[in-house]
One Martini backbone bead per residue (centre of mass of N, CA, C, O) as a GRO file, in nm:
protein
  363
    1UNK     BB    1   0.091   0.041   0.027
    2UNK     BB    2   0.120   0.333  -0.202
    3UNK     BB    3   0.026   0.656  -0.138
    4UNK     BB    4   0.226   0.915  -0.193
    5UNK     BB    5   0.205   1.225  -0.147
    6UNK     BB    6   0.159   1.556  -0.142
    7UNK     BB    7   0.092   1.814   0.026
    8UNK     BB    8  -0.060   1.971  -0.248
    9UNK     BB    9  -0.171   1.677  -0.316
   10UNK     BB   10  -0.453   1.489  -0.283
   11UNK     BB   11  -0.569   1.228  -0.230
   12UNK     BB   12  -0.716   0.928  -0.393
   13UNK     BB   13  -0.987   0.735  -0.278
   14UNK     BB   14  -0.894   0.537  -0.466
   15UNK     BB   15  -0.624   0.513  -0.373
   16UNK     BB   16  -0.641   0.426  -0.080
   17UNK     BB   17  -0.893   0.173  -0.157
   18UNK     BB   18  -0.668   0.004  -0.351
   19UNK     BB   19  -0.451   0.003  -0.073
   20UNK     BB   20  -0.639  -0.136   0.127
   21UNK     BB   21  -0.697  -0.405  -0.034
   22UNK     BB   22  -0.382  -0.509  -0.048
   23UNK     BB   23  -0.285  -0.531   0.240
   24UNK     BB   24  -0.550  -0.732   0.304
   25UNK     BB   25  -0.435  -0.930   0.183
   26UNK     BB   26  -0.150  -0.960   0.302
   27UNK     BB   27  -0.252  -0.987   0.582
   28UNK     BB   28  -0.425  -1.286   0.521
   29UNK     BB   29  -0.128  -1.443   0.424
   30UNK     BB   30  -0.066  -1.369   0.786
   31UNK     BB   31  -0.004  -1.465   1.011
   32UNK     BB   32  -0.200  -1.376   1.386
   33UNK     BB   33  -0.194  -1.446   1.626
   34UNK     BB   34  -0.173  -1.427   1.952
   35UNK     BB   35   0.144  -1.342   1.990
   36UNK     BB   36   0.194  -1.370   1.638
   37UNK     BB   37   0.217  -1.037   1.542
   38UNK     BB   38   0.477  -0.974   1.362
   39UNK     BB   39   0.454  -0.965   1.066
   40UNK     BB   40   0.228  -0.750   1.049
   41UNK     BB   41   0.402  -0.548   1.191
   42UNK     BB   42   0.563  -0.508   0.940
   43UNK     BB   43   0.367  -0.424   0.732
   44UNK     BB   44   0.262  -0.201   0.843
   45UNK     BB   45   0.548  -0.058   0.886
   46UNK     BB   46   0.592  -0.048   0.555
   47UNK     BB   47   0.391   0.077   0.487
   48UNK     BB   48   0.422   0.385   0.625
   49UNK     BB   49   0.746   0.395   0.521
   50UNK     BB   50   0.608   0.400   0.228
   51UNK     BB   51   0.473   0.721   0.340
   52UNK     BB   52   0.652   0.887   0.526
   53UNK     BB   53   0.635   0.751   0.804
   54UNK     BB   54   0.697   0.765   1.145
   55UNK     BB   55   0.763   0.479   1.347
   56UNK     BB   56   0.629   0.298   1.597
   57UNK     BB   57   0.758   0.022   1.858
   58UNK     BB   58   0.597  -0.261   2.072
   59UNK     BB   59   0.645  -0.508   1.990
   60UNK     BB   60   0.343  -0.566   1.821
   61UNK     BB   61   0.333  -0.213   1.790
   62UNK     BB   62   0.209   0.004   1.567
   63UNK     BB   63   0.262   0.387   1.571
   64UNK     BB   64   0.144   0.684   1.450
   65UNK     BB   65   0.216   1.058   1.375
   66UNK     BB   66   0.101   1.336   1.247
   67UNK     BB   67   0.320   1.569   1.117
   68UNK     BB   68   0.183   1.833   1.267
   69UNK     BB   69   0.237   1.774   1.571
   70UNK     BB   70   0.044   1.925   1.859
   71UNK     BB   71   0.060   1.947   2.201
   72UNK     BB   72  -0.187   2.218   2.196
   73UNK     BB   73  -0.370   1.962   2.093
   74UNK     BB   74  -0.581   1.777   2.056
   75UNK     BB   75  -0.654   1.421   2.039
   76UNK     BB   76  -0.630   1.131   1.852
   77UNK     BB   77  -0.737   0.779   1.832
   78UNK     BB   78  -0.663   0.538   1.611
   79UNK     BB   79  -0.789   0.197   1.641
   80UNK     BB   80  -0.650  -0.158   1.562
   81UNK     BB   81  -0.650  -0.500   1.505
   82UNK     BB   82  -0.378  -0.788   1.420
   83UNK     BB   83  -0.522  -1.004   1.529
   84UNK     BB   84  -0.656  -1.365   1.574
   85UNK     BB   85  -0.767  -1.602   1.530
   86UNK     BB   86  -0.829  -1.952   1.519
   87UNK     BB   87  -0.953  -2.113   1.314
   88UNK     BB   88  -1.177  -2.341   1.250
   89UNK     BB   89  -1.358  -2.643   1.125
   90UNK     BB   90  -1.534  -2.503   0.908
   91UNK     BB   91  -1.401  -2.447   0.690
   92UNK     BB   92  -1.336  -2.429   0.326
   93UNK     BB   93  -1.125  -2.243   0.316
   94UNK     BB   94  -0.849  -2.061   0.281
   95UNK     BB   95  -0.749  -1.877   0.549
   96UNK     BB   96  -0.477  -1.742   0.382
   97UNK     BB   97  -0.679  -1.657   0.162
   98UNK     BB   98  -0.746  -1.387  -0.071
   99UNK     BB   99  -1.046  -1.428  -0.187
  100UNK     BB  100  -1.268  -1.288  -0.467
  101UNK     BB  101  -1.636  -1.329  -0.441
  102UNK     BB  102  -1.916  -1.139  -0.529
  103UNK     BB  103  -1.736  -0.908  -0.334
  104UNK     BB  104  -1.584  -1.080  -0.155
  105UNK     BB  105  -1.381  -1.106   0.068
  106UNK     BB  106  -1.162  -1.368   0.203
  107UNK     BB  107  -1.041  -1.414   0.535
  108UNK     BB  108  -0.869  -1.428   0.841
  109UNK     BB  109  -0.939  -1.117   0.927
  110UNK     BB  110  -1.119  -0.936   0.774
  111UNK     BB  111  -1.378  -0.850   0.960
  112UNK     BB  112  -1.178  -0.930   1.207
  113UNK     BB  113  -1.018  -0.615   1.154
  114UNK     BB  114  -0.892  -0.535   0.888
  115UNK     BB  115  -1.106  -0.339   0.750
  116UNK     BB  116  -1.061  -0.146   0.976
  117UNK     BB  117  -0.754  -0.097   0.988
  118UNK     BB  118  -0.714  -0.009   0.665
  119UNK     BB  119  -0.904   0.230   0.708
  120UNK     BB  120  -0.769   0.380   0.929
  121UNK     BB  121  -0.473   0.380   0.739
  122UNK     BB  122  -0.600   0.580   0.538
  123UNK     BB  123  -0.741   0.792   0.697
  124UNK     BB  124  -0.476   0.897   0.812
  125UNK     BB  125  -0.305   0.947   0.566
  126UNK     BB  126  -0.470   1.173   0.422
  127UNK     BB  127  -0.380   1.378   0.671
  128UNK     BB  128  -0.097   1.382   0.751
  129UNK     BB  129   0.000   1.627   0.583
  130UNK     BB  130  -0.151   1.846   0.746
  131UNK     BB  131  -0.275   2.099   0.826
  132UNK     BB  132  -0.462   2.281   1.057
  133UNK     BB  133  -0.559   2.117   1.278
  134UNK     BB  134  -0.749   2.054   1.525
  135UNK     BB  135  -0.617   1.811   1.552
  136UNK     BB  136  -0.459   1.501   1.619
  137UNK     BB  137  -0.324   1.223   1.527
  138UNK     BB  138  -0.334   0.871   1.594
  139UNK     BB  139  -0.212   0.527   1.467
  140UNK     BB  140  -0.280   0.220   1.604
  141UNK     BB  141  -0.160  -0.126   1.605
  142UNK     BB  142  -0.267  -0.400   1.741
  143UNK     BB  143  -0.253  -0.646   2.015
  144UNK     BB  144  -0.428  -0.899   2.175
  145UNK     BB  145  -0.746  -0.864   2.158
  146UNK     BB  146  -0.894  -1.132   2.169
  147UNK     BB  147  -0.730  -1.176   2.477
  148UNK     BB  148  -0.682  -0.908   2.633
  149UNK     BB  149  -0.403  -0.840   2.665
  150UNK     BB  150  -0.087  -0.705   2.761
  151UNK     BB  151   0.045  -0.678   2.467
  152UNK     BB  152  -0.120  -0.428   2.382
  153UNK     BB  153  -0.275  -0.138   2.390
  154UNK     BB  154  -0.183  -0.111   2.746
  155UNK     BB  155   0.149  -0.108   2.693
  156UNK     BB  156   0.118   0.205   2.509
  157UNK     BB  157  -0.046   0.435   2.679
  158UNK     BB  158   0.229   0.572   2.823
  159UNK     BB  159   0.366   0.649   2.574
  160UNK     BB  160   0.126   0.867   2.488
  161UNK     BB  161  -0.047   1.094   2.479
  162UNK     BB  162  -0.295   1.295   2.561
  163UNK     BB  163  -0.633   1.176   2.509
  164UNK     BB  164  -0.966   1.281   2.392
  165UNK     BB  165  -1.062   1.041   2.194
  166UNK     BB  166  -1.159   0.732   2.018
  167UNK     BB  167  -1.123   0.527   1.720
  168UNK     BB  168  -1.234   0.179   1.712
  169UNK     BB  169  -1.171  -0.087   1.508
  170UNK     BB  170  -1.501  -0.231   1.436
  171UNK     BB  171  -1.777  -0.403   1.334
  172UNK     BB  172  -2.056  -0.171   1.230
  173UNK     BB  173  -2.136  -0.087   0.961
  174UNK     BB  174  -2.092   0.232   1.040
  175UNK     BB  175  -2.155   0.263   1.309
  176UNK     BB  176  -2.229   0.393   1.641
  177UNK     BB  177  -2.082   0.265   1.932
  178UNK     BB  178  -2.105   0.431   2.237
  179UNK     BB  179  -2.104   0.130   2.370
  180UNK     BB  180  -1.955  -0.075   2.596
  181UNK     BB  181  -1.930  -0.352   2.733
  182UNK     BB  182  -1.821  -0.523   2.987
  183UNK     BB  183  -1.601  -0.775   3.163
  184UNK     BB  184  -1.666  -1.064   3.418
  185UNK     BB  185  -1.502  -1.309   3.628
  186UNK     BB  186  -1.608  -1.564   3.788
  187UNK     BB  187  -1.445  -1.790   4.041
  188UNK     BB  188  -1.641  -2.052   4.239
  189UNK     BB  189  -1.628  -2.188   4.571
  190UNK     BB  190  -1.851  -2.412   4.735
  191UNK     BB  191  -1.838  -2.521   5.084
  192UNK     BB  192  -1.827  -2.838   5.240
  193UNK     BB  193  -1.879  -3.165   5.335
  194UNK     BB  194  -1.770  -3.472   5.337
  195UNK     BB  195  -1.964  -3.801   5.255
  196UNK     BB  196  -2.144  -4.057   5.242
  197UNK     BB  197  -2.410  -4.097   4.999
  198UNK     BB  198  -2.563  -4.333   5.215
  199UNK     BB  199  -2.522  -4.125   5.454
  200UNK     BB  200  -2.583  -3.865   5.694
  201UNK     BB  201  -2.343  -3.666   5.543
  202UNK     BB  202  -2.238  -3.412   5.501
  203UNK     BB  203  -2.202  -3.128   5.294
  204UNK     BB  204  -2.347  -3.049   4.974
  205UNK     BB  205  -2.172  -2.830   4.761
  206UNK     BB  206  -2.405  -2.826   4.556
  207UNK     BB  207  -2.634  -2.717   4.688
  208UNK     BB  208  -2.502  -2.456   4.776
  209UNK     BB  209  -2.463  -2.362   4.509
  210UNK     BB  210  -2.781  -2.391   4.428
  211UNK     BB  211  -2.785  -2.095   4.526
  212UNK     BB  212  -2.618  -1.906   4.392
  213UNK     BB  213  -2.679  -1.960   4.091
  214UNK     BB  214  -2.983  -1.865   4.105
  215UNK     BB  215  -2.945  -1.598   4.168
  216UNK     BB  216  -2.778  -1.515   3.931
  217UNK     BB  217  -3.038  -1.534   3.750
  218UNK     BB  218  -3.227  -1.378   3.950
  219UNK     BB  219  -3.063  -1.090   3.929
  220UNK     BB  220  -3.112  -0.769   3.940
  221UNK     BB  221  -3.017  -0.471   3.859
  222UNK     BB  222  -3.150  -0.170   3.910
  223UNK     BB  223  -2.952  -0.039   3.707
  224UNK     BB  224  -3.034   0.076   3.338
  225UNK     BB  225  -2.904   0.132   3.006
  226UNK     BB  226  -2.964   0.307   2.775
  227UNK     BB  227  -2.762   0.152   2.583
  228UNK     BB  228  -2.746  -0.161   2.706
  229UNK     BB  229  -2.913  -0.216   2.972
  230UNK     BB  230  -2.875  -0.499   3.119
  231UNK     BB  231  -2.704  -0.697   3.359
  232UNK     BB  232  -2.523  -0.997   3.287
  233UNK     BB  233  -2.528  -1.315   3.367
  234UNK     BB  234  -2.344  -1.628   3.384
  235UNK     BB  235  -2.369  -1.975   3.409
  236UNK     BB  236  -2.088  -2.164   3.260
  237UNK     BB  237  -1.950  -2.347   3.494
  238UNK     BB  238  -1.944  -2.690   3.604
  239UNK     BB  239  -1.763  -2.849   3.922
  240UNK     BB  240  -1.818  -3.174   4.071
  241UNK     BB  241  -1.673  -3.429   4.240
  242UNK     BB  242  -1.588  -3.814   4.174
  243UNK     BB  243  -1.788  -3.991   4.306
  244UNK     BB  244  -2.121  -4.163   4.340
  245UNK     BB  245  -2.066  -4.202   4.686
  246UNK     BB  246  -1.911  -3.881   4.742
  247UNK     BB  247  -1.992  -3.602   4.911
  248UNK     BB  248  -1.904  -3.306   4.819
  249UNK     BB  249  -1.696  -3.044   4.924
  250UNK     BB  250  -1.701  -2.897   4.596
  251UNK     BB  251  -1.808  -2.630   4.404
  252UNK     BB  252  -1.735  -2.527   4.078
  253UNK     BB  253  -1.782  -2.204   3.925
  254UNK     BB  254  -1.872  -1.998   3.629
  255UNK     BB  255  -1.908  -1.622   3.583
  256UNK     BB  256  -2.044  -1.449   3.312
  257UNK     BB  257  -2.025  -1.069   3.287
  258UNK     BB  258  -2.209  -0.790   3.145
  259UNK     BB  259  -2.109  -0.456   3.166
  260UNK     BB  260  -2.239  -0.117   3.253
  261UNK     BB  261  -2.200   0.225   3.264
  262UNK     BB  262  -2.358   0.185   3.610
  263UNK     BB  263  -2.108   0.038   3.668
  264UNK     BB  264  -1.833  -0.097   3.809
  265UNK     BB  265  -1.685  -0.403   3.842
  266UNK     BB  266  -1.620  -0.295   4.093
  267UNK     BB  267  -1.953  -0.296   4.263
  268UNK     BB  268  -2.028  -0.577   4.147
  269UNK     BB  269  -1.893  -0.709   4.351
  270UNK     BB  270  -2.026  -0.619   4.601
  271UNK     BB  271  -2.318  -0.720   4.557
  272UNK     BB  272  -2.237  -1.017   4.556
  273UNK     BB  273  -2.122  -1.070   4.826
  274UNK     BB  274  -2.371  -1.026   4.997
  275UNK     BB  275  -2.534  -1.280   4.803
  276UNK     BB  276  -2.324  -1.491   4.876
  277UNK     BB  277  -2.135  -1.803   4.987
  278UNK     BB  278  -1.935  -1.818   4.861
  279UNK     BB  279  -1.584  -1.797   4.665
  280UNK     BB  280  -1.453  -1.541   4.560
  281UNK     BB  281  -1.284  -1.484   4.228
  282UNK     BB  282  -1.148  -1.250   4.025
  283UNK     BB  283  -0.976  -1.220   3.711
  284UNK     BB  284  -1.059  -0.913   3.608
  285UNK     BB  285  -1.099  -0.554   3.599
  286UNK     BB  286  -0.989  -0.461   3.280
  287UNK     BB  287  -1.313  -0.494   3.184
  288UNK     BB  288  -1.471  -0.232   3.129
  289UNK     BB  289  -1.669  -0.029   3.058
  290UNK     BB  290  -1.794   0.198   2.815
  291UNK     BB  291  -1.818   0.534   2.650
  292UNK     BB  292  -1.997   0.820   2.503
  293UNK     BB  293  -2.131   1.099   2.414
  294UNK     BB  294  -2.404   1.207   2.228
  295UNK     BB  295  -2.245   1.508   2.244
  296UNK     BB  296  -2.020   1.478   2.074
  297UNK     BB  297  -1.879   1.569   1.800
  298UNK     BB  298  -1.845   1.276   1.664
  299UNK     BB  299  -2.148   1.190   1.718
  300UNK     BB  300  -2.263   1.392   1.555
  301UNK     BB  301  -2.136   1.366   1.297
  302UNK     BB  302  -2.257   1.065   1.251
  303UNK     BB  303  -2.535   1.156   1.263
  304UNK     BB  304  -2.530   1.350   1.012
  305UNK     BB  305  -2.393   1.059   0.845
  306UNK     BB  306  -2.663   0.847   0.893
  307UNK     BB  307  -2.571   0.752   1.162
  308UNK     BB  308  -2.611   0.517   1.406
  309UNK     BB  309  -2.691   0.430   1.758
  310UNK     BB  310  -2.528   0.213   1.991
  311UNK     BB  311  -2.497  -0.093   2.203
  312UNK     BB  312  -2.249  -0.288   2.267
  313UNK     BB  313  -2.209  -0.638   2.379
  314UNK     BB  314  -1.906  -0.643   2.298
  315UNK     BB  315  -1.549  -0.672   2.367
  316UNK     BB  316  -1.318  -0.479   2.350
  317UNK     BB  317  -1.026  -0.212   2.346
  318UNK     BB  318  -1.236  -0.002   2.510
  319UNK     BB  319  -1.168  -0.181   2.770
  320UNK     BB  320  -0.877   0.000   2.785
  321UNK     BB  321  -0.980   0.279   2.813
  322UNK     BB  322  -0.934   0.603   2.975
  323UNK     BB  323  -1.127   0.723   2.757
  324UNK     BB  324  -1.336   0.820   2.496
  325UNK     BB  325  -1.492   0.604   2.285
  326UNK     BB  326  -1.571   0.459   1.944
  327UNK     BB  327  -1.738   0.246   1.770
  328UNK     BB  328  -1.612   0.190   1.390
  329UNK     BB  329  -1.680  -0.003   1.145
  330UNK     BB  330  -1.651  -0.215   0.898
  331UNK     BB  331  -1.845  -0.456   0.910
  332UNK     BB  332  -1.971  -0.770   1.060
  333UNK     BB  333  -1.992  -0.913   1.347
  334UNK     BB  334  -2.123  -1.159   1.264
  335UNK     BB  335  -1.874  -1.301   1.120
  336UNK     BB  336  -1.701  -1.328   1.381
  337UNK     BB  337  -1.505  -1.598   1.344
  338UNK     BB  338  -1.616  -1.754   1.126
  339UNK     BB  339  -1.641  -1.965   0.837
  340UNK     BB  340  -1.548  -1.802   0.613
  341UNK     BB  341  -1.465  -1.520   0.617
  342UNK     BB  342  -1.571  -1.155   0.557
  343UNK     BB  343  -1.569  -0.903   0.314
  344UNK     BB  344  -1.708  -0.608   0.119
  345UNK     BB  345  -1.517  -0.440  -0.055
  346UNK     BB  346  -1.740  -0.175  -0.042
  347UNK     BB  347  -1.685  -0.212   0.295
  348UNK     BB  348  -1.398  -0.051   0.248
  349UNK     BB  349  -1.467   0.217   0.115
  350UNK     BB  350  -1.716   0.329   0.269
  351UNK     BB  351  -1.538   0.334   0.546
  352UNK     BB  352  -1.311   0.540   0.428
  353UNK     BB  353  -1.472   0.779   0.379
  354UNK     BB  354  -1.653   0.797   0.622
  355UNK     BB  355  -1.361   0.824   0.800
  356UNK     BB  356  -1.334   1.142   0.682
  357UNK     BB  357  -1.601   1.277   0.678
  358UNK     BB  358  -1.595   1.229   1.026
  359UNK     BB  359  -1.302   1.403   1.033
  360UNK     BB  360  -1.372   1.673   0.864
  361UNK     BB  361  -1.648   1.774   1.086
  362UNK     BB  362  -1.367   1.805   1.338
  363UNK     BB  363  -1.145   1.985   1.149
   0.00000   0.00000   0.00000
């Protein structure tokens, strides 16, 4: 992808948009699985420092500052992810092969994330070169978000000046998600004591669970957010017993928590802790909910073209960032994950375009 231009002579929409489609080729026939994305990380700063822009990097994160970065400016984040799950057993194509049929674009990580992330490597080299604008653009690809890892985009925030909100590159078919779930994961302990399941013995911590469990379904939090909704528990996995003879002195289960905007992660566990008898472990705070305000600037420009907002259920890197950030990109989160993944052509054109027009109107 080499689209540099002067700066007197503004880029072609079509030229950013056959070099977005060219990359994610590129990028398509590159594993980058969680952990394992060097290589996309290489492609990724090829195409950078080949339209001459000076990139950074940590570990397998490349980002770049667009050319007449002022400090004394506000800052925006455009932000979207290079690693991949890892095929599934449905594929029937090559997860490797970019190959287009229909207009649709094939290849693992074409629609989750790739074509947000060329796209907004598009609309980044579109400004860099620009002067008077009224924010800074910072670009950056980054890794292990399917994991939600440490060596991800939350590694390299200390790195970056103060940001002023981000705008995050996951497929939302180019609507708004102003707000984002938070996730919380709970394994739980339930503890009673062993006894011979032909006598009267022991205290069975199944049962004692099944009183826990219970709660978990049939509780709601009170505060209900007006774009994510009510405040979801899932029991998700349970383990208790050794053989049939023998009442369990534990019964062990993981509750999978998707928060909401109404409250953070830790005021969440702390009503769950007044309300049942297990041991709870959290495996970790660090997937808070996120949100934008509907009178943001940038949330105002995308709904003046003719852009929906929503909340979305699903969570990103944007659980990673602690200023407010809007979820934006190419494609459709329902193929994410899928065998045989894909994105359309036109929706990587009309992304880009997009993705200009709503930065052209808070610049």
């Amino acid at each position: 992808m080499q689209v540099q231009s002067s700066i007197t002579k503004e880029i072609s929409l079509s030229t950013l948009q056959n070099g977005a489609i060219d990359l994610l080729k590129e990028l398509i026939c590159t594993p980058s699985f969680s952990k394992e994305e060097d290589k996309t990380a290489d492609l990724i700063k090829k195409c950078l420092t080949h339209n001459k822009v000076k990139t950074h990097q940590k570990l397998n994160n490349v980002w770049a500052y667009n050319k007449y970065f002022d400090a004394s400016k506000p800052t925006i984040l455009l932000n979207s992810h290079h690693d991949t799950v890892k095929p599934n057993s449905g594929y029937t194509l090559n997860p490797f092969y970019p190959g287009i049929k229909d207009e649709k674009l094939y290849g693992l990580g074409s629609n989750d994330a790739g074509g947000c992330l060329v796209s907004l490597l598009s609309a980044f080299i579109f400004f860099y070169n620009k002067k008077d604008l009224a924010y800074n653009i910072i670009f950056a690809a980054t890794a292990e978000e399917e994991i939600s890892g440490s060596n991800g985009v939350a590694c390299i925030l200390n790195d970056l000046p103060e940001i002023d909100f981000a705008i995050v590159g996951e497929p939302t078919q180019m609507h708004l998600a102003i707000a984002e779930k938070g996730l919380m994961v709970l394994d739980c302990n339930a503890i009673g004591k062993s006894g011979h399941a032909a006598r009267e013995e022991g205290d069975n911590a199944i049962y004692k669970a099944l009183k826990d469990i219970l709660w978990f379904k049939e509780y709601q939090f009170t505060k209900i957010s007006e774009t994510l909704g009510p405040i979801k528990m899932s029991v998700t996995m349970v383990n208790a017993g050794s053989q049939h003879n023998v009442v369990p002195a534990e019964c062990k289960f993981t509750v999978d928590i998707r928060t909401t905007d109404c409250y953070n992660n830790e005021d969440i566990l702390e009503v769950i802790k007044k309300n049942v008898s297990c041991e709870i472990t959290p495996r970790s705070f660090r997937l808070q909910p996120s949100s934008i305000s509907p009178e943001h600037p940038v949330v105002k420009a995308g709904i003046a073209l003719g852009r929906n907002t929503y909340g979305s259920p699903t969570t990103s890197d944007q659980a990673l960032m602690p200023f407010p950030s809007l979820k934006l990109g190419p494609g459709d989160s329902a193929r994410s994950h899928m065998a045989d993944e894909f994105i359309y052509v036109n929706e990587i054109k009309e992304g880009i375009e997009l993705y200009i027009k709503l930065l052209k109107q808070i610049m």
